[in-house]
Structures are given as C-alpha cells and as structure tokens.
PyMOL commands that place a pseudoatom at each C-alpha (Angstrom):
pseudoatom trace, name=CA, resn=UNK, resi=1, chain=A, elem=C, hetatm=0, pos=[25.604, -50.928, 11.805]
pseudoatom trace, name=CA, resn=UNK, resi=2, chain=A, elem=C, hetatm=0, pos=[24.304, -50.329, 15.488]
pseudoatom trace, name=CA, resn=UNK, resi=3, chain=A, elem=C, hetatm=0, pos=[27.379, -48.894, 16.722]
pseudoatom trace, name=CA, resn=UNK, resi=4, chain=A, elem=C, hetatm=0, pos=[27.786, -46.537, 13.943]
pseudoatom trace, name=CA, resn=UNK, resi=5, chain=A, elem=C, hetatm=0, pos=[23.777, -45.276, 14.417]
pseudoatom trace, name=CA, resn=UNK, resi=6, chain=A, elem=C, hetatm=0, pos=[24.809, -45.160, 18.055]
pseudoatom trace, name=CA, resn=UNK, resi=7, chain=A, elem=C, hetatm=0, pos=[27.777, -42.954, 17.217]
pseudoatom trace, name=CA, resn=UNK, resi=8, chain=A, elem=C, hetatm=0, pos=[26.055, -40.636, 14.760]
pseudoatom trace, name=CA, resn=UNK, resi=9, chain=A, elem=C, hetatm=0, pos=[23.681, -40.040, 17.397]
pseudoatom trace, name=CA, resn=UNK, resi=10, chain=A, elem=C, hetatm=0, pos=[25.845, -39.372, 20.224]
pseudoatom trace, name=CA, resn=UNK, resi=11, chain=A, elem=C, hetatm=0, pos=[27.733, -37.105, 17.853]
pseudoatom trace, name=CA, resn=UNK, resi=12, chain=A, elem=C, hetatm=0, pos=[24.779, -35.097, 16.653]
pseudoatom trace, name=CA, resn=UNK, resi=13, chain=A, elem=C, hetatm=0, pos=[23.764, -34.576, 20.133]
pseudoatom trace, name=CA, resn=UNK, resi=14, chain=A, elem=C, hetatm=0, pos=[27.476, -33.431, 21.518]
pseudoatom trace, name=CA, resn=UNK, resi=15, chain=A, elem=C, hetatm=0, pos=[27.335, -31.226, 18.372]
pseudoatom trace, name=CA, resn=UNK, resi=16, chain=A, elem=C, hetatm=0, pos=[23.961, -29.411, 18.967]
pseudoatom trace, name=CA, resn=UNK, resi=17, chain=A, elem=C, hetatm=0, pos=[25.421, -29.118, 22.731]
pseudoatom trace, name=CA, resn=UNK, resi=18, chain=A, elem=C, hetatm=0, pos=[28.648, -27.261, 22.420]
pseudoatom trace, name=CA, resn=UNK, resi=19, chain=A, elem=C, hetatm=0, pos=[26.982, -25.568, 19.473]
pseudoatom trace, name=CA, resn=UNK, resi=20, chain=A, elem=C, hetatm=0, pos=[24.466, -23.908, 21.851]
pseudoatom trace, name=CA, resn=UNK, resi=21, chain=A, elem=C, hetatm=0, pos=[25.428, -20.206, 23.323]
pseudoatom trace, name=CA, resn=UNK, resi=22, chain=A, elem=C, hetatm=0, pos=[26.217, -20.784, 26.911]
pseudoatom trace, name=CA, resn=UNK, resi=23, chain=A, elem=C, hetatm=0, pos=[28.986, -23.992, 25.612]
pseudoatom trace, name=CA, resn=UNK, resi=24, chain=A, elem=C, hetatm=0, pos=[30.215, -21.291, 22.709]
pseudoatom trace, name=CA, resn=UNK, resi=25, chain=A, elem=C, hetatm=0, pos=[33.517, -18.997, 23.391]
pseudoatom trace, name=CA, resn=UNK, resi=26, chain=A, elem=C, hetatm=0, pos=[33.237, -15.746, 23.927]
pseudoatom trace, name=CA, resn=UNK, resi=27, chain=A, elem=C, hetatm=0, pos=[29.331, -16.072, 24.240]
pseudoatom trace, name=CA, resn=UNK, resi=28, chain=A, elem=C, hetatm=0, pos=[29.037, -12.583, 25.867]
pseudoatom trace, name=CA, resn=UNK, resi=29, chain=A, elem=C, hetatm=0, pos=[31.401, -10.619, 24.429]
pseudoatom trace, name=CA, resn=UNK, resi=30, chain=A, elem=C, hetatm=0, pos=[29.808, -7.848, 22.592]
pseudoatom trace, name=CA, resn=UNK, resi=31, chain=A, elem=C, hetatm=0, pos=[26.420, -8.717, 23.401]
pseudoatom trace, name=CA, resn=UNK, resi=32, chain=A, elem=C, hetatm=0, pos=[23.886, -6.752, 25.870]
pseudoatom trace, name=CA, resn=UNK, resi=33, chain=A, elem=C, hetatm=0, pos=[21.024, -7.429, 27.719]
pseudoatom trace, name=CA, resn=UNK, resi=34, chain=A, elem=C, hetatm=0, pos=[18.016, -4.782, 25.988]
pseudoatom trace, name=CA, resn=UNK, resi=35, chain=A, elem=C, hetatm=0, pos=[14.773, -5.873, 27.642]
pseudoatom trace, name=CA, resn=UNK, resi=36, chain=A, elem=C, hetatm=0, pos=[15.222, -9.004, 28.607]
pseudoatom trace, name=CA, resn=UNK, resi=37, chain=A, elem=C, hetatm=0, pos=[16.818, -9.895, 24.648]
pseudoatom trace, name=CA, resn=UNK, resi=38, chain=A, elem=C, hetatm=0, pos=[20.072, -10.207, 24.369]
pseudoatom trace, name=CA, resn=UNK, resi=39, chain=A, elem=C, hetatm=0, pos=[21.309, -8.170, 21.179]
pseudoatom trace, name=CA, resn=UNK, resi=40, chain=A, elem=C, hetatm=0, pos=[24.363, -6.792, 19.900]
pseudoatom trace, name=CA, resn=UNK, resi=41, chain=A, elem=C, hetatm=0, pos=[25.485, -3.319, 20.125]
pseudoatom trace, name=CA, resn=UNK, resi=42, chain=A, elem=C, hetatm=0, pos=[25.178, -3.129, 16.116]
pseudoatom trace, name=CA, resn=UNK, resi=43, chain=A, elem=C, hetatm=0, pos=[21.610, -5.275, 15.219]
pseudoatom trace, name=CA, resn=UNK, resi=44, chain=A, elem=C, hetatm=0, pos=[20.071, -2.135, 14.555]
pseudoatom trace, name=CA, resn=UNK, resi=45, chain=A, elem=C, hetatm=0, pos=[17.352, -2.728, 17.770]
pseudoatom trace, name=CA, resn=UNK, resi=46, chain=A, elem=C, hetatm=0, pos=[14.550, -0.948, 17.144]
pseudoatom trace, name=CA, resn=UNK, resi=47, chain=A, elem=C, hetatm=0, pos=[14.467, 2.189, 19.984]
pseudoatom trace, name=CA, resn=UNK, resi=48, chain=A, elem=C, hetatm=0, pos=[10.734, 2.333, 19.046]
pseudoatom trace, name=CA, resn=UNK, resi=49, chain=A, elem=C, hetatm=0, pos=[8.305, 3.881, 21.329]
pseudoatom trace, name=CA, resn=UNK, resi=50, chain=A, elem=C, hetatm=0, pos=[9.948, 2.868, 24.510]
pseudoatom trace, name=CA, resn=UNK, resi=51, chain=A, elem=C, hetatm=0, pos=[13.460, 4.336, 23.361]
pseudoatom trace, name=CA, resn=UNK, resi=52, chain=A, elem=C, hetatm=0, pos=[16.223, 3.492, 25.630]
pseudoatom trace, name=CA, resn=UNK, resi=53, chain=A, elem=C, hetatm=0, pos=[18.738, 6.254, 26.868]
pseudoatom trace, name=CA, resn=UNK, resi=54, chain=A, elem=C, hetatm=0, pos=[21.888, 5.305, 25.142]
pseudoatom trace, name=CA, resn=UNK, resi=55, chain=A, elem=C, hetatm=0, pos=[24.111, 6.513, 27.846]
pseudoatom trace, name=CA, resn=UNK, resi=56, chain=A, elem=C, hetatm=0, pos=[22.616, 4.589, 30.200]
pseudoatom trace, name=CA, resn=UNK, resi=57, chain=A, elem=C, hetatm=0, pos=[21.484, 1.229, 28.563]
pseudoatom trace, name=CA, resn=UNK, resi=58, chain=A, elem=C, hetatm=0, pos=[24.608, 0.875, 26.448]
pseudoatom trace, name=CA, resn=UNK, resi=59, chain=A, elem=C, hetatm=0, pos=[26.938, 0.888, 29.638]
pseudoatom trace, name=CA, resn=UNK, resi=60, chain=A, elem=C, hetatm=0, pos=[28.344, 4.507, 29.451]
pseudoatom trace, name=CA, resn=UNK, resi=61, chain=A, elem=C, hetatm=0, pos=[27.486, 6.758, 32.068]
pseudoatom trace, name=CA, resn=UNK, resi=62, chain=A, elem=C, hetatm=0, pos=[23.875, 7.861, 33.321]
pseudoatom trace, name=CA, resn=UNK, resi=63, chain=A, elem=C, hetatm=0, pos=[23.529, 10.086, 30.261]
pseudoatom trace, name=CA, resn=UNK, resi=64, chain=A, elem=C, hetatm=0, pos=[24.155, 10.242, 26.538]
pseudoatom trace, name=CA, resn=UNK, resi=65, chain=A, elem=C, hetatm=0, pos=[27.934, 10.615, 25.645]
pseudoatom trace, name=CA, resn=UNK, resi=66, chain=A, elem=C, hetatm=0, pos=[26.947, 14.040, 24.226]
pseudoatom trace, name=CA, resn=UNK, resi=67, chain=A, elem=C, hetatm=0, pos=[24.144, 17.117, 25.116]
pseudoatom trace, name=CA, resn=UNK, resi=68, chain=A, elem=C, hetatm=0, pos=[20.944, 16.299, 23.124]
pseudoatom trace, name=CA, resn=UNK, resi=69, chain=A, elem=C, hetatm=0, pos=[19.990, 18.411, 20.598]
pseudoatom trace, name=CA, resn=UNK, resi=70, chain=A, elem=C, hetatm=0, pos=[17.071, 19.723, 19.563]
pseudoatom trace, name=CA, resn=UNK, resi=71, chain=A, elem=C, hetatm=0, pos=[15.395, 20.535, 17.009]
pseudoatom trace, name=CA, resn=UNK, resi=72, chain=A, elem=C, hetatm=0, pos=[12.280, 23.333, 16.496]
pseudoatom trace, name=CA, resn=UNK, resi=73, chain=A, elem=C, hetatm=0, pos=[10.763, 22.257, 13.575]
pseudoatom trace, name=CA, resn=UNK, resi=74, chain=A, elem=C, hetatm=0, pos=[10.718, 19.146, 10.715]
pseudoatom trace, name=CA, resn=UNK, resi=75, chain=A, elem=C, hetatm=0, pos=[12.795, 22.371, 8.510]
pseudoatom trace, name=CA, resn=UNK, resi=76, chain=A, elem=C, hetatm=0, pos=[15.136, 22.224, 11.629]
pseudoatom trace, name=CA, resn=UNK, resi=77, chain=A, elem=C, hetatm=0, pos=[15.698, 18.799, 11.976]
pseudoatom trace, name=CA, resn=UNK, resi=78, chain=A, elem=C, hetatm=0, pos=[15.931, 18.429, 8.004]
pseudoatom trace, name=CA, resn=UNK, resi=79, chain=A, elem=C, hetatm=0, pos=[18.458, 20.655, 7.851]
pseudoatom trace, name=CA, resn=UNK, resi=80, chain=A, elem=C, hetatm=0, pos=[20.968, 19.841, 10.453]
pseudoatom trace, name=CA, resn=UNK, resi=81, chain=A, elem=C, hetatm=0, pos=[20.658, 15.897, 8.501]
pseudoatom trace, name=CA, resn=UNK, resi=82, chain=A, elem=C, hetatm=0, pos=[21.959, 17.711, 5.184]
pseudoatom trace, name=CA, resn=UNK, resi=83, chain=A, elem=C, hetatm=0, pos=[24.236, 19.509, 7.388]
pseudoatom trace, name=CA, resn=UNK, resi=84, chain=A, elem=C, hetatm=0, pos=[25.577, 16.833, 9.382]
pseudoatom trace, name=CA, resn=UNK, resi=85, chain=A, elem=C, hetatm=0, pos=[25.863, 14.527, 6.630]
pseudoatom trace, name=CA, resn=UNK, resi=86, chain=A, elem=C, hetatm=0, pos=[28.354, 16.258, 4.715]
pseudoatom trace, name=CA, resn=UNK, resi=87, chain=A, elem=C, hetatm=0, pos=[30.155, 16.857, 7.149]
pseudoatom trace, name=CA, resn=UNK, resi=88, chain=A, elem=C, hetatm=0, pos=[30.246, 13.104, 8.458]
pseudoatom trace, name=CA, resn=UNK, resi=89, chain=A, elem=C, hetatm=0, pos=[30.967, 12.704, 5.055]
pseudoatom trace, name=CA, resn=UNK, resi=90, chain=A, elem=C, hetatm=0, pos=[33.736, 15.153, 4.539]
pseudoatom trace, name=CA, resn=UNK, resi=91, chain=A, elem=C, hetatm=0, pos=[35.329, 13.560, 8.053]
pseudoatom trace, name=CA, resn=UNK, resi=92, chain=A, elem=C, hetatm=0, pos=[35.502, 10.112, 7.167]
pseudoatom trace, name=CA, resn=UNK, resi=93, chain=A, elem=C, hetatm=0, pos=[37.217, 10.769, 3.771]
pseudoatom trace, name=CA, resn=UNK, resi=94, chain=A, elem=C, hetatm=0, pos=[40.121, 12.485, 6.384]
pseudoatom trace, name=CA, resn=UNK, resi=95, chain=A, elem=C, hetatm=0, pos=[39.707, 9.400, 8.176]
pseudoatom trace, name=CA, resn=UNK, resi=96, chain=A, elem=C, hetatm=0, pos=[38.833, 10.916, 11.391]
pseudoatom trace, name=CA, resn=UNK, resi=97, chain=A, elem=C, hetatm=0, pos=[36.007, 8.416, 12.739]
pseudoatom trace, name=CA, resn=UNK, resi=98, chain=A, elem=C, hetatm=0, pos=[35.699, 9.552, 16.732]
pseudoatom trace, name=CA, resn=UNK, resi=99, chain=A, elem=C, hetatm=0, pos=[33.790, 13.393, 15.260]
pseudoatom trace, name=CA, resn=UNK, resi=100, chain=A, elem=C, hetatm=0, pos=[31.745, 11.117, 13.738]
pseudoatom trace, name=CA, resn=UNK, resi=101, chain=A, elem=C, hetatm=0, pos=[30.003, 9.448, 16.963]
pseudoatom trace, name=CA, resn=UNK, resi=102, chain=A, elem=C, hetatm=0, pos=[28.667, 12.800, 18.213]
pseudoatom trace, name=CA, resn=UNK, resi=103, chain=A, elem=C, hetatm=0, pos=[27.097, 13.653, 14.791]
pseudoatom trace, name=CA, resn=UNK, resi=104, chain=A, elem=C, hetatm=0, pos=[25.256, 10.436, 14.758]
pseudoatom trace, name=CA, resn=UNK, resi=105, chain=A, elem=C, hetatm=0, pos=[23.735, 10.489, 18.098]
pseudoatom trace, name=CA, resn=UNK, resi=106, chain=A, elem=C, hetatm=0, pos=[22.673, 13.959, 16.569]
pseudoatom trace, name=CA, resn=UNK, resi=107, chain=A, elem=C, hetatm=0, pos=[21.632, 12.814, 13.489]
pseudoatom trace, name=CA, resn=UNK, resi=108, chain=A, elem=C, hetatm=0, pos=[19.495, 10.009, 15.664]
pseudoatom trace, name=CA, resn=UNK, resi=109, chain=A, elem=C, hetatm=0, pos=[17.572, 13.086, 17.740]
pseudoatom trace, name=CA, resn=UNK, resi=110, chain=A, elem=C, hetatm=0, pos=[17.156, 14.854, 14.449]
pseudoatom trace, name=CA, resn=UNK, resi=111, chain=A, elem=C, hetatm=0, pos=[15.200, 11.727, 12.907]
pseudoatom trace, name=CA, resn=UNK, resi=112, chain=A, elem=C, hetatm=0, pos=[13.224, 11.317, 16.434]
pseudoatom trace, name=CA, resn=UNK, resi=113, chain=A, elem=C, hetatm=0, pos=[12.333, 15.176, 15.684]
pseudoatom trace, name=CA, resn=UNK, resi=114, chain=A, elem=C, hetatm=0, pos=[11.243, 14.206, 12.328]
pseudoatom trace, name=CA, resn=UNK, resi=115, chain=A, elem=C, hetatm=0, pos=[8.743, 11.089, 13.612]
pseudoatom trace, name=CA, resn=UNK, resi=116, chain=A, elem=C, hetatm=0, pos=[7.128, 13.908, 16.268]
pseudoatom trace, name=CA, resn=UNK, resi=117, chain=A, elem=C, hetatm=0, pos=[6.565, 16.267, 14.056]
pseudoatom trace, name=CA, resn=UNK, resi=118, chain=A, elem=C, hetatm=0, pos=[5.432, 15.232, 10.572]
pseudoatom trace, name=CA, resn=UNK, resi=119, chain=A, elem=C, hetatm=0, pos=[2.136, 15.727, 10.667]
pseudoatom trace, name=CA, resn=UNK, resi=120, chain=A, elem=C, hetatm=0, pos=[2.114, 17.506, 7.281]
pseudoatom trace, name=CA, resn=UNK, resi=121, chain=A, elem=C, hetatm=0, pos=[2.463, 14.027, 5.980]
pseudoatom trace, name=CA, resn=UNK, resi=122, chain=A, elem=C, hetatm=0, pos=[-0.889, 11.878, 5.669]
pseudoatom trace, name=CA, resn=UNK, resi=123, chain=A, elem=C, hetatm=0, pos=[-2.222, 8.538, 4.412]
pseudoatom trace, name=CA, resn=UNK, resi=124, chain=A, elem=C, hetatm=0, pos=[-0.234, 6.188, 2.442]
pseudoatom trace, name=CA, resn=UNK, resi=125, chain=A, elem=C, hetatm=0, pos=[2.922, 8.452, 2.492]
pseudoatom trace, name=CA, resn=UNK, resi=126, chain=A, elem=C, hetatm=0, pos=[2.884, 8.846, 6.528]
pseudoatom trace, name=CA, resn=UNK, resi=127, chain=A, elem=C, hetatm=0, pos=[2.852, 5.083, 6.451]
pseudoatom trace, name=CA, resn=UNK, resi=128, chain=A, elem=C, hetatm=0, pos=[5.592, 4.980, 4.138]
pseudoatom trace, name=CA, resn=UNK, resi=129, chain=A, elem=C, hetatm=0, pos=[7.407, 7.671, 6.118]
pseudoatom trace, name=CA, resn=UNK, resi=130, chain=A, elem=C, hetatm=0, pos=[7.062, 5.928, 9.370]
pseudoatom trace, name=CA, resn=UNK, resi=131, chain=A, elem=C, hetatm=0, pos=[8.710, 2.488, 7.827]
pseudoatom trace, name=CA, resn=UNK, resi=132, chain=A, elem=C, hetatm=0, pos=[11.398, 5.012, 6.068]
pseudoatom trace, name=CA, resn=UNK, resi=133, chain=A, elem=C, hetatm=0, pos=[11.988, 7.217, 9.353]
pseudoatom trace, name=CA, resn=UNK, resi=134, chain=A, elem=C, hetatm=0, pos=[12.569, 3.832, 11.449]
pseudoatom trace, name=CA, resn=UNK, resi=135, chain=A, elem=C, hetatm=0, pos=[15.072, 2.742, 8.415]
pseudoatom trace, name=CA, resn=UNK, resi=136, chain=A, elem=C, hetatm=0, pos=[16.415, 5.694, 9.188]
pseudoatom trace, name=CA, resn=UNK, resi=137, chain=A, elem=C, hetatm=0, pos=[16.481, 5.488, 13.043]
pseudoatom trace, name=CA, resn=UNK, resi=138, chain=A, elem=C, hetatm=0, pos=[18.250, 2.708, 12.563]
pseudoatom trace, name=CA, resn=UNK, resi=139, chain=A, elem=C, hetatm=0, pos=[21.140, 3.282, 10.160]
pseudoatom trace, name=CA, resn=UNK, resi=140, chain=A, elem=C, hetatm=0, pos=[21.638, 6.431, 12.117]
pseudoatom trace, name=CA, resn=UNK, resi=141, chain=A, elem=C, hetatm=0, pos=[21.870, 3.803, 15.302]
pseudoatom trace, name=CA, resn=UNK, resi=142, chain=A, elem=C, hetatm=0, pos=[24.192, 1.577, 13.540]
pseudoatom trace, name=CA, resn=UNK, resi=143, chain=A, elem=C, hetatm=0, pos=[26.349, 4.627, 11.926]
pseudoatom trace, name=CA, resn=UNK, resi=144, chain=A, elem=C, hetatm=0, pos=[26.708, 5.841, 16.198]
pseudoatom trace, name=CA, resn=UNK, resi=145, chain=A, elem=C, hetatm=0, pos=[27.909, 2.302, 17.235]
pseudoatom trace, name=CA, resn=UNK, resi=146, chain=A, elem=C, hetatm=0, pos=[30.163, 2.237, 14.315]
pseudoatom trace, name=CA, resn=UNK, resi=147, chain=A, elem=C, hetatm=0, pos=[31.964, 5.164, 14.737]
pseudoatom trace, name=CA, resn=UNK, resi=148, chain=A, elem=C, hetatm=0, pos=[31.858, 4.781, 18.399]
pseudoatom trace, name=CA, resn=UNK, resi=149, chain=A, elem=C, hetatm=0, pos=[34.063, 1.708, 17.471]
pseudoatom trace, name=CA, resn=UNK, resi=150, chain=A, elem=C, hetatm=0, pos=[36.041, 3.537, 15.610]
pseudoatom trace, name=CA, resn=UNK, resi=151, chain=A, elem=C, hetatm=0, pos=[35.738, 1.069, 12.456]
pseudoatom trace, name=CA, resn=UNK, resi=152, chain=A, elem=C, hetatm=0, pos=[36.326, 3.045, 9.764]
pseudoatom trace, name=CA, resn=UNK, resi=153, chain=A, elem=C, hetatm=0, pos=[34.594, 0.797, 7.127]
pseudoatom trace, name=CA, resn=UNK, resi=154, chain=A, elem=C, hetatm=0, pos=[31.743, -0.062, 8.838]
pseudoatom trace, name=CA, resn=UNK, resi=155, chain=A, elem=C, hetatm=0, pos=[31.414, 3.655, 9.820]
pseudoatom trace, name=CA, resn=UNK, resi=156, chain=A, elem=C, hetatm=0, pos=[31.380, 4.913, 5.851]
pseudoatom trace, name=CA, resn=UNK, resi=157, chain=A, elem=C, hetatm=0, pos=[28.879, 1.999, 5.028]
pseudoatom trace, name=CA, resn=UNK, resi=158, chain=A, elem=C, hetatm=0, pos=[26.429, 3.096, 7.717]
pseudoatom trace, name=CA, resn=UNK, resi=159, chain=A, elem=C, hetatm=0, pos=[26.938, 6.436, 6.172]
pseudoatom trace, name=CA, resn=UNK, resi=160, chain=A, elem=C, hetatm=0, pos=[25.878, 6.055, 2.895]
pseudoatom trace, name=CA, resn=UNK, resi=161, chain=A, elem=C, hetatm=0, pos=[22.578, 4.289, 4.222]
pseudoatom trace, name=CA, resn=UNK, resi=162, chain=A, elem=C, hetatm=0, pos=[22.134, 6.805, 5.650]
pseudoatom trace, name=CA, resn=UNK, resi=163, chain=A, elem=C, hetatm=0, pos=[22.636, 9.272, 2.900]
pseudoatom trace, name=CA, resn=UNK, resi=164, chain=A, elem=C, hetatm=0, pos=[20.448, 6.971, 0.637]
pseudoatom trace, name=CA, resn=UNK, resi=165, chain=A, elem=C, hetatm=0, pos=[17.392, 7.091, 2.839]
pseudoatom trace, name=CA, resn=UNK, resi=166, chain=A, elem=C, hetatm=0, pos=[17.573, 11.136, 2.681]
pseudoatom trace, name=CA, resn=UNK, resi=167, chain=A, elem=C, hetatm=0, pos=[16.200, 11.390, -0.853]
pseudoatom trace, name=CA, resn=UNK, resi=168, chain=A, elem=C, hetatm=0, pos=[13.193, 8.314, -0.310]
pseudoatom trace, name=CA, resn=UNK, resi=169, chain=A, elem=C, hetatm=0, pos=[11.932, 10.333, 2.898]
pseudoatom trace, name=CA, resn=UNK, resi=170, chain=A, elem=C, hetatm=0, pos=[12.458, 13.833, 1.071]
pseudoatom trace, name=CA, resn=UNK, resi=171, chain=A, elem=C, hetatm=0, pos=[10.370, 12.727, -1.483]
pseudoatom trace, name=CA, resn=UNK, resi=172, chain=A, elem=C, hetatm=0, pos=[7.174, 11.893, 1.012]
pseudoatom trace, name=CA, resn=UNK, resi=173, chain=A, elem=C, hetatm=0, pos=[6.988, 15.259, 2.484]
pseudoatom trace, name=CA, resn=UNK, resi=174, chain=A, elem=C, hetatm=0, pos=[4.958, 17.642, 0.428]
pseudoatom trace, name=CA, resn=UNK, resi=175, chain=A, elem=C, hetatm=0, pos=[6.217, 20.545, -1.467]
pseudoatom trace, name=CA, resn=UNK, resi=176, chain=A, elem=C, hetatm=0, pos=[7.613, 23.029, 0.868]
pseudoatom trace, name=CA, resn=UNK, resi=177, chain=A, elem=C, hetatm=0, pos=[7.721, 21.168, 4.095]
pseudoatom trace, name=CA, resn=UNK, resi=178, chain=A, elem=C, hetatm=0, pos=[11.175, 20.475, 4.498]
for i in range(1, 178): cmd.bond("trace and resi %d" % i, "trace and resi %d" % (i + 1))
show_as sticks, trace
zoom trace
C-alpha cells in the first residue's frame, strides 16, 4: 500500500511537471510576448488605452502592414464599417481571404475613430457603448489575425461578430448621429 501511495505521488508530480509550459512541445510557437504577458496572436488582447502598433509589436516591420486610415467624423467612421463589411463579406464568399487583412486593420482604426469621437453618446448608453466598441475592437482584432492567416473559417466567423455588433452599437447612438 506504501509503494503504490509512493507511486501515485511520484506520478502526480512528473505529471504536473511535463504538464507545465516550458516541459510542453511547441511551447512558443504562436505565442508573443505583449507587455510582459505572453498571449496569442488571436486572444483578442485588449489594445486599450496603451494600444500597441501592430506592425511593430506583432513582428512585421516598424509600421502597420497597411497606411492608416482616417476617419473625420463618427458618420465617417460609421460608414466605411457598413462599407467595408460588405465588402469583407462579398470577398470571403469568393474565397479570397488576403483583401480581407487590410479591411480589418481598417475596420480596427474606424472603431478607434468611433471610441474618440462619440461624445453624442451619454450616461448609461456611453457605458454600454464603451463595453460594445471594445467587443468590437476586438472581433475586428481577431477578424485581422484571421485573415492575416489566411484561415478561411476562422476569418468568416470573426466576420459575422463583427457584423452582429453593428446593429447593438447602432442602436446606442441617438437619432441622427451616425
């Protein structure tokens, strides 16, 4: 009885060692370093107020794989998400992913365009538009990575969430503002 509580000891132990990351294969493929946490290219981080430069923080070179756009207005911004959208939309159904990456690092700048400029929106509905927007920020994040993968069916699953957060946020604004 000794040896066998000796050996399910030693075995629990040798099992909680190779089970933790450094002993685990391929421990550091996919993964980055993003402020000292290490995260995968597709978590959805949260680019919050100290947004990193995805050009330069997801290896590429020393600048965004595209020009930034920008937008003039929240009408702007809302726009160009209809706009790109249906497009992204109309691209994936011809199965061409790669177009894809540039619209979402778009559609990402559009949404950052959206969090600077809503002011239009107050109380309880700017609260709920700041969660929403960040939703948003993020399945626009994931919906970049994805088609910067070029995986097809994680690419049209990052689009419709983002496509289903459009109506929730449209609905916050008041009448006229987008």
């Amino acid at each position: 009885m000794i040896i066998r509580a000796k050996l399910l000891a030693l075995g629990t132990v040798a099992a909680a060692v190779l089970s933790l990351p450094a002993f685990a294969e391929g421990y550091d493929r996919g993964l980055e370093k993003h402020h000292g946490v290490i995260v995968s290219a597709n978590d959805g981080h949260d680019h919050g107020s100290d947004a990193h430069d995805h050009g330069k923080d997801h290896g590429h070179e020393d600048k965004s794989h595209y020009d930034a756009k920008t937008f003039a207005s929240v009408k702007d911004a809302w726009a160009f998400l209809g706009t790109a959208t249906a497009n992204a939309e109309k691209l994936a159904a011809e199965g061409k992913i790669e177009p894809i990456h540039e619209l979402a690092e778009q559609i990402g700048a559009a949404v950052h365009t959206l969090e600077d400029k809503s002011d239009m929106v107050t109380g309880d509905a700017k609260k709920k538009l700041t969660a929403a927007l960040k939703q948003l920020d993020k399945a626009a994040d994931e919906l970049h990575h994805s088609a910067e993968g070029k995986d097809a069916d994680a690419t049209s699953l990052n689009l419709k969430k983002v496509k289903g957060l459009l109506p929730l946020i449209q609905g916050l604004y008041p009448a006229g503002a987008l």
